[in-house]
C-alpha positions in Angstrom: -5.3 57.4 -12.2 -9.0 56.8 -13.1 -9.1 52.4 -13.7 -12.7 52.9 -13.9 -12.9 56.3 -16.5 -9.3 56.3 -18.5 -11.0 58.8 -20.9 -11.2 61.4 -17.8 -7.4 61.4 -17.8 -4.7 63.1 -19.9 -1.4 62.8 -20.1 0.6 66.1 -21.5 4.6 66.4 -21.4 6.1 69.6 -21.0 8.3 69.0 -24.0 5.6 67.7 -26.4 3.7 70.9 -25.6 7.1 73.1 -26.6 7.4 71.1 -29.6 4.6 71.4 -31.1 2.2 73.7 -29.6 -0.8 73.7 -31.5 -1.1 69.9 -31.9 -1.2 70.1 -28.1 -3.7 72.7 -27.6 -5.7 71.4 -30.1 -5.9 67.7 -28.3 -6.3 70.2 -24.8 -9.5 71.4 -26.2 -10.7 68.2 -27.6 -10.2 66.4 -24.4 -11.9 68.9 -22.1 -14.7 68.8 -25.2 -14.2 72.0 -26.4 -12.4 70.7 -30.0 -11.7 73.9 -32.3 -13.7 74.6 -35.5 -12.6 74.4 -38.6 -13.4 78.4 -38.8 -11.7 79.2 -35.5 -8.5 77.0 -36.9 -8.8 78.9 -40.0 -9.1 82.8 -38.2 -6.2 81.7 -36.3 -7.9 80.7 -32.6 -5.4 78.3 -31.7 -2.5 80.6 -32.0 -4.3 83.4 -30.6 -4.1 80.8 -27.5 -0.8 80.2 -27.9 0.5 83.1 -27.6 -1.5 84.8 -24.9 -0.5 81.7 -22.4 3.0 82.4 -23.5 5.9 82.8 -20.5 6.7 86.0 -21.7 3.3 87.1 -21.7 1.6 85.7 -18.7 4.9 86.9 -16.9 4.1 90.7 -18.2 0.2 90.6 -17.8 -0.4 93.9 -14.9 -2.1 90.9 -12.6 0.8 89.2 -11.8 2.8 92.3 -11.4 0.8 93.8 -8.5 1.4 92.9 -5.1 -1.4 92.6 -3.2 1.1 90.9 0.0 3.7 92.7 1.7 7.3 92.0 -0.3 8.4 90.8 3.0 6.1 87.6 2.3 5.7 88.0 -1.6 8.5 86.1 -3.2 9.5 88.3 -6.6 7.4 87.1 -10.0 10.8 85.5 -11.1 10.0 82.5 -8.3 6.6 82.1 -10.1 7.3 82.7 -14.2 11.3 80.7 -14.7 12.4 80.7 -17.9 10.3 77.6 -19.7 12.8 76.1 -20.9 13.6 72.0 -20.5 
């Protein structure tokens, strides 16, 4: 932990970020000082985010379904994506 710069650290729980995702997300982006605009909020940015670093969609994106490693020594994608669930 940075004594010296506490505002270079963040602290994000699992379950706060499946409770309420786009409170997290928004605090994400504000703490790597990117905060969303009030137009982005409005377009729908933040859920746009949300849902393309879903499980179920990071888990289906062609990328992670190509093997680029023998099987023999590439576990299966269900080691990598479980089910995100606490």
């Amino acid at each position: 932990m940075s004594v010296e710069k506490p505002s270079n650290m963040l602290f994000m729980r699992y379950k706060e970020l499946k409770e309420d995702p786009m409170a997290q997300t928004k605090r994400l982006a504000k703490f790597l000082g990117f905060p969303f605009s009030m137009e982005e909020e409005k377009i729908g940015v933040v859920n746009q985010i949300i849902d393309f670093c879903s499980f179920n969609n990071l888990k289906d994106l062609e990328v992670n379904k190509t093997r680029k490693m023998p099987r023999s020594i590439m576990p299966s994608n269900k080691l990598f994506f479980r089910s995100g669930k606490v």
